[in-house]
C-alpha positions as CSV (number, residue, x, y, z in Angstrom):
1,X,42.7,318.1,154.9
2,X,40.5,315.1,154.8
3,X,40.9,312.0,152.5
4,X,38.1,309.6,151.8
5,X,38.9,305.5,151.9
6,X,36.4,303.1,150.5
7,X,36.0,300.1,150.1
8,X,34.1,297.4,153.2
9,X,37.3,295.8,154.8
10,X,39.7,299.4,154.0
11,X,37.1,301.2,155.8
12,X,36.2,298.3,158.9
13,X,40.2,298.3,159.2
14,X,40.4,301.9,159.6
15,X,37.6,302.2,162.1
16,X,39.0,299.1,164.2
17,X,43.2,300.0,164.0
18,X,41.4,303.8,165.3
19,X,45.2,305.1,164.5
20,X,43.6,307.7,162.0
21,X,40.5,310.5,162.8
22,X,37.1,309.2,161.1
23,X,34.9,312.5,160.5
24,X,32.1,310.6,159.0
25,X,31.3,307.2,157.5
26,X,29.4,307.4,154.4
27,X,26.8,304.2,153.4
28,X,25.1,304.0,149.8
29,X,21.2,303.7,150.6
30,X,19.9,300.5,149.9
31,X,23.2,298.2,150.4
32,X,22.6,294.9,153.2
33,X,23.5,296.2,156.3
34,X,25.0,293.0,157.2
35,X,28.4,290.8,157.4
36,X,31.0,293.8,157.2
37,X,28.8,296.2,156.3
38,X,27.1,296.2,159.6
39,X,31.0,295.7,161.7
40,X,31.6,298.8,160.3
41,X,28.1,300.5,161.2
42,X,28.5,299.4,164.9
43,X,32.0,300.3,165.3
44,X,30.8,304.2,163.9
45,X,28.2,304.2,166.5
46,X,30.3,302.6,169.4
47,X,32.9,305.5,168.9
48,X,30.7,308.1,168.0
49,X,31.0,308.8,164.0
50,X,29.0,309.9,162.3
51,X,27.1,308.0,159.3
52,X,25.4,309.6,157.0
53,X,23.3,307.5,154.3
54,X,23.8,308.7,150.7
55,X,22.9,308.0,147.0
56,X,25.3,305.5,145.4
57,X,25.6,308.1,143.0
58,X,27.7,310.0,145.1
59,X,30.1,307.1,145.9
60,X,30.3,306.4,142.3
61,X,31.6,310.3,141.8
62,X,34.7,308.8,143.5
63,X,35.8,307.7,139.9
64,X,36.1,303.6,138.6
65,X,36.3,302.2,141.9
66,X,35.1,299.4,143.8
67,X,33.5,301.0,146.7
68,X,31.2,298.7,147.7
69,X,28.8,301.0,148.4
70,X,31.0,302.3,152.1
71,X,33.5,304.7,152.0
72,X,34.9,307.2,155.2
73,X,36.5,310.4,155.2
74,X,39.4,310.4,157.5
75,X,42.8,312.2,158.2
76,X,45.7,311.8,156.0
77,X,48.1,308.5,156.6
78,X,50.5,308.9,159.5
79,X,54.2,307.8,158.7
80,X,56.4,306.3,161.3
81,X,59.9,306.5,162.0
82,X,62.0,303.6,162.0
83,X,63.1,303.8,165.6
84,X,59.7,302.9,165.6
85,X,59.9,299.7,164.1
86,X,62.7,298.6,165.9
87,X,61.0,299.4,169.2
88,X,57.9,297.1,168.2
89,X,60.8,294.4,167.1
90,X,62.3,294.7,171.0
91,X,58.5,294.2,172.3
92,X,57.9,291.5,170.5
93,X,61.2,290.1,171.5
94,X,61.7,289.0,167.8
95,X,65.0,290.1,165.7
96,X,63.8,293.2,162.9
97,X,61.6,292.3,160.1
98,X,61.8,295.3,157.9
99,X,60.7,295.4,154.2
100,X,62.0,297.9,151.8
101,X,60.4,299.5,148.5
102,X,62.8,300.9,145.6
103,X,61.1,302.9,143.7
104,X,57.7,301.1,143.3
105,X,54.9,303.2,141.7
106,X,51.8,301.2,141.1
107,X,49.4,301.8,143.7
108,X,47.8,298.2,143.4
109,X,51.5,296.4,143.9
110,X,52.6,298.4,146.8
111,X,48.8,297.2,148.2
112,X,49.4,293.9,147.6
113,X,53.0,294.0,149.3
114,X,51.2,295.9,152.2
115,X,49.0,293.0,152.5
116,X,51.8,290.3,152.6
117,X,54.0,292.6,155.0
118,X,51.1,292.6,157.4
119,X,50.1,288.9,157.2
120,X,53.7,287.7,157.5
121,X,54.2,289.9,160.5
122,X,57.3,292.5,159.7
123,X,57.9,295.2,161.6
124,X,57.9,297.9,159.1
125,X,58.0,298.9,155.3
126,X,60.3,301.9,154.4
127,X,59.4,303.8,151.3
128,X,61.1,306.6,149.3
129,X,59.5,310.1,149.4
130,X,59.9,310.7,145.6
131,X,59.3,309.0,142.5
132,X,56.9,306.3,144.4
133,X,53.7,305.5,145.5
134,X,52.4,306.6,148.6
135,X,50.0,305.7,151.1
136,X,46.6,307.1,149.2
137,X,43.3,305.6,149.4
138,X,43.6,303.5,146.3
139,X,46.6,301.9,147.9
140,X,44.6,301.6,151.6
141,X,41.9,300.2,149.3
142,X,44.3,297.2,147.8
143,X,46.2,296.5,150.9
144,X,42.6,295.4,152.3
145,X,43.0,297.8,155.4
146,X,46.3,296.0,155.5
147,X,48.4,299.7,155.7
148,X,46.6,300.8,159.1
149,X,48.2,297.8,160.8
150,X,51.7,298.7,159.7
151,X,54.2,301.3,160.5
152,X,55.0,303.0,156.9
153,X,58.0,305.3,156.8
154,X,59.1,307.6,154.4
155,X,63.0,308.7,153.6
156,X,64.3,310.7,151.2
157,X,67.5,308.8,150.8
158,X,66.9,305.4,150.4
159,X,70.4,304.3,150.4
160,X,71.4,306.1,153.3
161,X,68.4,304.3,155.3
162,X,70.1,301.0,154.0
163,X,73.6,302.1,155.8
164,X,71.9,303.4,158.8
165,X,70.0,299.7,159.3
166,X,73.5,297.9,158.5
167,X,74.8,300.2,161.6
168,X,71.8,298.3,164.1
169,X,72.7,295.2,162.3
170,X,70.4,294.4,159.8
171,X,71.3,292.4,156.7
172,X,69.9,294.4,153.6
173,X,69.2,291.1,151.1
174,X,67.7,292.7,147.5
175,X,65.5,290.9,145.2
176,X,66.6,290.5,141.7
177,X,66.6,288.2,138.8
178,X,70.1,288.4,138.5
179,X,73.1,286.0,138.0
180,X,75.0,286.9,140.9
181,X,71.5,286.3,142.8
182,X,71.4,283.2,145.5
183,X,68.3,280.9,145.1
184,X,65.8,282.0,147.6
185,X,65.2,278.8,149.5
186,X,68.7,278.4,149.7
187,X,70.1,281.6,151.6
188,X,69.2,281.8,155.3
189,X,66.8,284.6,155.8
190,X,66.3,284.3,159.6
191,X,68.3,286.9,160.4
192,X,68.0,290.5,161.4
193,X,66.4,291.2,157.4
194,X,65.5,294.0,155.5
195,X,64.0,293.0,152.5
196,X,64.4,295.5,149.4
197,X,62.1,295.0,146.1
198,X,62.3,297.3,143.1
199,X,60.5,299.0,140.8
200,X,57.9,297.4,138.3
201,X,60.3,296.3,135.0
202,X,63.0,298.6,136.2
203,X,64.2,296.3,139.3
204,X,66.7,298.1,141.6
205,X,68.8,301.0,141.2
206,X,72.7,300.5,140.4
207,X,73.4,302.4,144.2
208,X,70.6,300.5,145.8
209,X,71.6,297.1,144.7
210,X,75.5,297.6,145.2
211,X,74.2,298.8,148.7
212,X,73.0,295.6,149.5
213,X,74.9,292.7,151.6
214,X,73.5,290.0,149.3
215,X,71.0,289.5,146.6
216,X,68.4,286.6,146.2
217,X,65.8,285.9,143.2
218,X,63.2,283.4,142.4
219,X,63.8,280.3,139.9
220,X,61.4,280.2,136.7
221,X,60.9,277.2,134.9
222,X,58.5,279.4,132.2
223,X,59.3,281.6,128.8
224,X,58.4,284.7,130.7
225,X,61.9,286.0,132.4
226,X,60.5,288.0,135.7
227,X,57.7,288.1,137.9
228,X,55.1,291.0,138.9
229,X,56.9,292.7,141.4
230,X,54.1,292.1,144.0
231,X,54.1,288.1,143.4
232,X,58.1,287.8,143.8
233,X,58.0,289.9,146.9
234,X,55.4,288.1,148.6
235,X,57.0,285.0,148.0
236,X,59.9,286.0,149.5
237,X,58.6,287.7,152.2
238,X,56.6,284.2,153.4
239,X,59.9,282.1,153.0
240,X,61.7,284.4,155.3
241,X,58.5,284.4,157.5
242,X,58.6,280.0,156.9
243,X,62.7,280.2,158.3
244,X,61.6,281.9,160.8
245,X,59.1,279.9,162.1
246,X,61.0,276.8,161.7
247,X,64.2,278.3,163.5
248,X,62.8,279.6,166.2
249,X,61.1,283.0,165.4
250,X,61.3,284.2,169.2
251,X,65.2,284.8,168.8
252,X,66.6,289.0,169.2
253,X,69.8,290.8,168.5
């Protein structure tokens, strides 16, 4: 069953990653065919999709969304496996960058944390199959196209995916506004990292957290006593990106 994406740079991403099969490309009559508007248009025609021309009525039947007067209808997301992710580690002889979701169930958060994964360069994001957002095209939409650059699995036991990456030697670091919790600039991410963020106000379950090797949060100076869980992660995922690149990102397992 096909799926329709919207939104300019969800759509131009989808068309230029070509990991997922574009039936048609649908363009509100009357927008400027320009900028990436008209990326999009030449990519449909340089790999034969179809566009068809429509009211913006019939965009605006998708619901309150910002369309932008393009959307595409296109297969379901793929998933990946993690054997995956560790395979595109080995190629890019780097040591694994993974990035792991407890539990988190707004669409636009797991978008923005999409976006960050991608820009900071991790290898994969693992999410769990029930009670959390998926991969849907209002998540595709706030990830910026971000989600067909990544390999997105899905588990059904996220705490046994946390002992199966311990096995290959990846250190499981959660992040949580805890006591117990290191300072984030002080712990030394550049290792073999999975990072693990929880659920909005909820955090991370009792069995996730205890699963994890070590746990790291973010000072605040301010009266308010946690971040959005999109913000902290992000953070965190550029200053183990930063140690990284300051170490010597090109060193493997």
């Amino acid at each position: 069953m096909l799926e329709v994406i919207y939104g300019r740079n969800a759509v131009y991403e989808t068309l230029r990653a070509g990991r997922r099969h574009c039936e048609k490309v649908l363009v509100a009559q009357g927008i400027r065919e320009r900028g990436t508007a008209a990326s999009i248009l030449a990519l449909a025609e340089e790999r034969g999709i179809a566009i068809k021309r429509v009211a913006r009525q019939q965009l605006d039947q998708l619901g309150a969304v910002n369309h932008q007067g393009v959307a595409a209808q296109i297969e379901p997301y793929r998933y990946a496996e993690l054997d995956a992710m560790f395979k595109l580690a080995h190629e890019r002889k780097e040591m694994p960058f993974l990035l792991l979701l407890d539990c988190l169930q707004d669409p636009q958060n797991l978008g923005t944390l999409l976006r960050t994964a991608e820009a900071v360069g991790v290898h994969g994001v693992v999410i769990p199959r029930r009670r959390a957002a998926q991969v849907t095209p209002a998540v595709s939409n706030a990830s910026a196209g971000a989600v067909e650059h990544l390999l997105i699995a899905q588990v059904t036991n996220l705490v046994r995916t946390m002992g199966d990456l311990k096995e290959q030697g990846v250190w499981i670091v959660g992040l949580e506004h805890t006591p117990q919790a290191q300072e984030y600039r002080q712990t030394d991410l550049n290792m073999p990292l999975a990072l693990i963020v929880g659920s909005e106000g909820g955090g991370l379950r009792r069995l996730v957290r205890e699963r994890c090797d070590l746990l790291i949060q973010l000072p605040m100076r301010g009266k308010v006593n946690s971040l959005n869980a999109s913000v902290a992660g992000s953070i965190a995922l550029y200053e183990a990106w930063q140690q990284r690149q300051n170490k010597g990102e090109g060193r493997t397992l």
